[in-house]
C-alpha positions as CSV (number, residue, x, y, z in Angstrom):
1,X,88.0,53.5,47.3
2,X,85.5,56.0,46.2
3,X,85.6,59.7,46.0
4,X,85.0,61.5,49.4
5,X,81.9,63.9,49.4
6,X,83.3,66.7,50.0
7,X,86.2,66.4,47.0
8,X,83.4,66.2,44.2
9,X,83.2,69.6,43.6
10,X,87.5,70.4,43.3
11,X,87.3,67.7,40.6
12,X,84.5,69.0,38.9
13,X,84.7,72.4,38.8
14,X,87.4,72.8,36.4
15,X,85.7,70.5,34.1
16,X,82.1,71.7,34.5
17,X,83.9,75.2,33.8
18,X,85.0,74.3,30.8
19,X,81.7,72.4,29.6
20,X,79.8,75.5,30.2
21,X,82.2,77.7,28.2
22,X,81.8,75.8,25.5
23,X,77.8,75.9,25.6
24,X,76.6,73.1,26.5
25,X,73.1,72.7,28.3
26,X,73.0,71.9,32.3
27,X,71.6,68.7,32.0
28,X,74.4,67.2,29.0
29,X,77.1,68.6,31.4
30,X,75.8,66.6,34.5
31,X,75.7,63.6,32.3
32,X,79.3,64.4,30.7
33,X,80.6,65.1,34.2
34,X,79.3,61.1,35.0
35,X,80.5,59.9,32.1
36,X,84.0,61.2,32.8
37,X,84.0,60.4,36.3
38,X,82.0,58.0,37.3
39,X,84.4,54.9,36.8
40,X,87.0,56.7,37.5
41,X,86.6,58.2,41.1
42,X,83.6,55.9,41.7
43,X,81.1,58.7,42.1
44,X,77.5,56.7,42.4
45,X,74.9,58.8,40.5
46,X,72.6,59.1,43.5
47,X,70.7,62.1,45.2
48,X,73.8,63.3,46.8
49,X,76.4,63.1,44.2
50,X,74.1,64.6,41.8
51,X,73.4,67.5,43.6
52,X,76.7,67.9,44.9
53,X,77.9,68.0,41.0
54,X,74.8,70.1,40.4
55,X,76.2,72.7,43.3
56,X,79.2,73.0,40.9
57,X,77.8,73.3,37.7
58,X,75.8,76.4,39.9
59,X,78.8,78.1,41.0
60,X,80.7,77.3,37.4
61,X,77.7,79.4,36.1
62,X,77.6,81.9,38.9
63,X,81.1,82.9,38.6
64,X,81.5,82.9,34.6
65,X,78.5,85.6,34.4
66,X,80.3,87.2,36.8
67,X,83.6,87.5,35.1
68,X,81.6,88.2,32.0
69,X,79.7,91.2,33.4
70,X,83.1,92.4,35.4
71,X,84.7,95.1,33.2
72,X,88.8,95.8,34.3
């Protein structure tokens, strides 16, 4: 049984958070992120998983400039 839509993004977050910490490009995490869980949650790379991993890797980015710029 495959991933449900709407779960992509609580199993990817955390892991497209940490790809992006560690500098990698947009593109190489997308591909990382389908590498990791492709088989194993059966996500199909079409247009909808893609851009659904893509939202992610958008917020990931959003909210680490954001904790970067926030000053406690």
């Amino acid at each position: 049984m495959g991933l449900a839509f709407d779960a992509i993004e609580l199993v990817v977050y955390p892991v497209a958070m940490g790809l992006s910490k560690s500098g990698m490009e947009r593109y190489h995490v997308t591909g990382e992120i389908f590498y990791l869980f492709g088989t194993k949650y059966d996500i199909p790379e079409n247009k909808l998983n893609t851009a659904m991993i893509y939202l992610s890797i958008t917020c990931v980015e959003k909210d680490y400039i954001n904790n970067k710029e926030r000053k406690f």
